[in-house]
Backbone bond lengths (Angstrom), bond angles and torsions (degrees), N, CA, C in turn:
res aa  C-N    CA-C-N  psi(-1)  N-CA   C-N-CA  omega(-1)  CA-C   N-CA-C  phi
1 X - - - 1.454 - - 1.521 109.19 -
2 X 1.139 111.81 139.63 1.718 120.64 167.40 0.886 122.09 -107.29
3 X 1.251 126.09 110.07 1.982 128.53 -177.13 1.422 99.17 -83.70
4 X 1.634 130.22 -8.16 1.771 106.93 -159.62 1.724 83.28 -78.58
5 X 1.396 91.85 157.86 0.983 125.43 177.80 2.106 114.85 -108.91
6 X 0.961 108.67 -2.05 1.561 124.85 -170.08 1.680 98.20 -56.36
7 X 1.382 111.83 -60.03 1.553 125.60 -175.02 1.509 107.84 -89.56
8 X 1.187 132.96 34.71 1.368 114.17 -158.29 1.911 102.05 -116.46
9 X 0.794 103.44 126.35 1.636 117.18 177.09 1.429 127.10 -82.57
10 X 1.198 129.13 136.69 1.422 121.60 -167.54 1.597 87.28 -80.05
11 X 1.641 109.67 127.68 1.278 126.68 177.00 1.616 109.37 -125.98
12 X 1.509 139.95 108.05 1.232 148.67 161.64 1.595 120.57 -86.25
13 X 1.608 121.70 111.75 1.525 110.80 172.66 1.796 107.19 62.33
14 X 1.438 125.24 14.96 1.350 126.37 151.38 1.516 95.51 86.05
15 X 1.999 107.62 49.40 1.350 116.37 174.25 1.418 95.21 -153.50
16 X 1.531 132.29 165.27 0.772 130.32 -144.55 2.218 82.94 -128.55
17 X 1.352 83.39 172.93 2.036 88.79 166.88 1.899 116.24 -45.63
18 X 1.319 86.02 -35.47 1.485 99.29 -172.91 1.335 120.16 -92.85
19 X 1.502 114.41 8.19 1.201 111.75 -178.61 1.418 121.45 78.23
20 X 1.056 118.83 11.54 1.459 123.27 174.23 1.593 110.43 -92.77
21 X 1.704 96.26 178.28 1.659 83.16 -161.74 1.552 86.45 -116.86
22 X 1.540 120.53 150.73 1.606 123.41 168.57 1.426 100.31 -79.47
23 X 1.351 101.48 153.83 1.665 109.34 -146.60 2.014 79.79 -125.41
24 X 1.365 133.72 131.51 1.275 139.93 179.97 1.871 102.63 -72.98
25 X 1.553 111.32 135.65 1.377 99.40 -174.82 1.512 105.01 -77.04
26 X 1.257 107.41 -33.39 1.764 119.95 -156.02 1.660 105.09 -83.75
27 X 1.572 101.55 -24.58 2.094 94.29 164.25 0.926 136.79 -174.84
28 X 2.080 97.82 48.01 1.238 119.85 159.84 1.836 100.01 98.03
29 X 1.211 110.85 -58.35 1.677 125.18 -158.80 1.969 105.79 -40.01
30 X 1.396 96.00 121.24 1.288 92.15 143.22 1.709 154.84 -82.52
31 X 1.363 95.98 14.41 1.245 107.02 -179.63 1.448 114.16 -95.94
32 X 1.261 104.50 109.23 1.925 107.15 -167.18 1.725 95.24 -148.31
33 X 1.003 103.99 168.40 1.565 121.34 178.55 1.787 107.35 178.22
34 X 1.345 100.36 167.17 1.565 120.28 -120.48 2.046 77.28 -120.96
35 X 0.785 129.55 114.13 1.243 147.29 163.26 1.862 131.78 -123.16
36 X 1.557 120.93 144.64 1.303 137.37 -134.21 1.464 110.71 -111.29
37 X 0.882 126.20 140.05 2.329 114.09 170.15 1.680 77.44 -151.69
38 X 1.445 79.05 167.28 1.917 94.90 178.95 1.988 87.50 -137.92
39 X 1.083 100.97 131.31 1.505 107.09 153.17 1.365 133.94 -175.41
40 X 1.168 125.84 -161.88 1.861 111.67 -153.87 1.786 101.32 -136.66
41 X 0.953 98.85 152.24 1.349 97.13 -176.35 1.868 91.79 -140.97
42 X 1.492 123.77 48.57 1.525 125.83 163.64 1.437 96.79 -98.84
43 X 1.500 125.58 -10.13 1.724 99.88 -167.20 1.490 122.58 98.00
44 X 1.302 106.93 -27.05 1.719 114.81 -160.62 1.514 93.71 -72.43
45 X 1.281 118.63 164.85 1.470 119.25 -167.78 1.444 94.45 -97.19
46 X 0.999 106.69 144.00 2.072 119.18 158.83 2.115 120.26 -26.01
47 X 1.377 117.23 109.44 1.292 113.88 -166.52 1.453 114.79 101.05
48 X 1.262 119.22 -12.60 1.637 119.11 179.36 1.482 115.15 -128.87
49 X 1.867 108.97 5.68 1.452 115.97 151.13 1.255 125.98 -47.45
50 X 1.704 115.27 130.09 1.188 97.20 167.11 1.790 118.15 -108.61
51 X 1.148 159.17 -164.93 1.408 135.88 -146.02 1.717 92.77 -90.89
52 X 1.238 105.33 -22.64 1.574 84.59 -161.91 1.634 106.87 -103.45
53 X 1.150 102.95 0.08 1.781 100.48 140.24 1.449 134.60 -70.42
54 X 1.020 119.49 -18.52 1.568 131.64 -175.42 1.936 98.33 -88.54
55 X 1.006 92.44 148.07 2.301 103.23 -178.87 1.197 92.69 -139.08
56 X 1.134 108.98 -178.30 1.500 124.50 -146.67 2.102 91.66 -149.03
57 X 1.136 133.88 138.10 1.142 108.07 147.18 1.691 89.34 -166.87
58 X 1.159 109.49 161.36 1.406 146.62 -130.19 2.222 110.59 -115.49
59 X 0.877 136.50 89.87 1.301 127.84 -175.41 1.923 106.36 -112.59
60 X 1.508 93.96 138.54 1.150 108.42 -170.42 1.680 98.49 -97.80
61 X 1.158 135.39 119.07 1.504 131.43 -163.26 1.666 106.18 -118.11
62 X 1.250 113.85 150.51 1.629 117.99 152.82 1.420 115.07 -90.11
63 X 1.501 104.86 97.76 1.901 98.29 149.69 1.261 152.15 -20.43
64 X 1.352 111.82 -27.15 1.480 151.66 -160.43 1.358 107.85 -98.64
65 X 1.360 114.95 -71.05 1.332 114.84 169.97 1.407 135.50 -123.01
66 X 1.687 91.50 1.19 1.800 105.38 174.88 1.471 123.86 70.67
67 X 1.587 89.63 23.18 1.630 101.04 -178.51 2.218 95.79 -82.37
68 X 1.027 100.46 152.17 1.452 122.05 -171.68 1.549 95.97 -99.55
69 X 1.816 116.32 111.12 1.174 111.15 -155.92 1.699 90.65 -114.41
70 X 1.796 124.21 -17.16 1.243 96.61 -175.90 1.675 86.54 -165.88
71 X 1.376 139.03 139.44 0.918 146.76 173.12 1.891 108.63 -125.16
72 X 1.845 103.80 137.23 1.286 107.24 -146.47 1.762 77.68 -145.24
73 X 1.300 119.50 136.09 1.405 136.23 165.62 1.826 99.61 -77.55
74 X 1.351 115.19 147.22 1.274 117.14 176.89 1.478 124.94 -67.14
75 X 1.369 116.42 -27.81 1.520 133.68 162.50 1.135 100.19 -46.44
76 X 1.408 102.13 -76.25 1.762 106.80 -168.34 1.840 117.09 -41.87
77 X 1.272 101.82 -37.51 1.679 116.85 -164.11 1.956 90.83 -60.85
78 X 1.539 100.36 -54.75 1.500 98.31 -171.58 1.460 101.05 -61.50
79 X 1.174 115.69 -44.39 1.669 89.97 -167.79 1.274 119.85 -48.66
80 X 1.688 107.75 -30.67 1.479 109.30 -154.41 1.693 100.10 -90.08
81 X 1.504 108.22 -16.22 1.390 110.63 150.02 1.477 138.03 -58.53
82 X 1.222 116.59 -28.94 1.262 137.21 -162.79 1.702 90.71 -83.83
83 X 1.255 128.28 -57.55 1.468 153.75 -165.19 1.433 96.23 -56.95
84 X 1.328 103.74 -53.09 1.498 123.81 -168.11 1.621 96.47 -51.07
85 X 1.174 106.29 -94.67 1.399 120.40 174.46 1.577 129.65 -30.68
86 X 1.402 111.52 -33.84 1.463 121.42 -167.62 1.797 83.65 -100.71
87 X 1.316 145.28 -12.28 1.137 122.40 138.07 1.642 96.57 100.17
């Protein structure tokens, strides 16, 4: 998995800003989509989180073969949203 975010393209539903499609490295397939987990890495046990222990981050997956094509922290996603939009 790759968390940098340096090269990372705003990708929606396994398409890019431009309408292009993300292409799977491991078997070709364009059928991918962009899926969510939240979790913590303070240690604190489950029920005694408080919000700003909990993260958010973002995986772009292949359908096809379930290879893990791009992993994105939720911060990062907005910025590159923010960028996106503000153009």
């Amino acid at each position: 998995m790759n968390e940098s975010t340096t090269e990372c393209r705003l990708e929606f539903k396994g398409e890019d800003e431009r309408g292009m499609k993300a292409i799977c490295p491991e078997c070709g397939s364009s059928d991918t989509e962009w899926h969510c987990d939240q979790y913590t890495d303070s240690g604190v046990v489950d029920g005694r989180l408080r919000m700003h222990e909990v993260k958010t981050r973002f995986f772009l997956g292949c359908n096809s073969c379930s290879e893990t094509i791009r992993v994105i922290g939720g911060d990062d996603l907005a910025r590159l949203m923010t960028e996106t939009a503000n153009g």
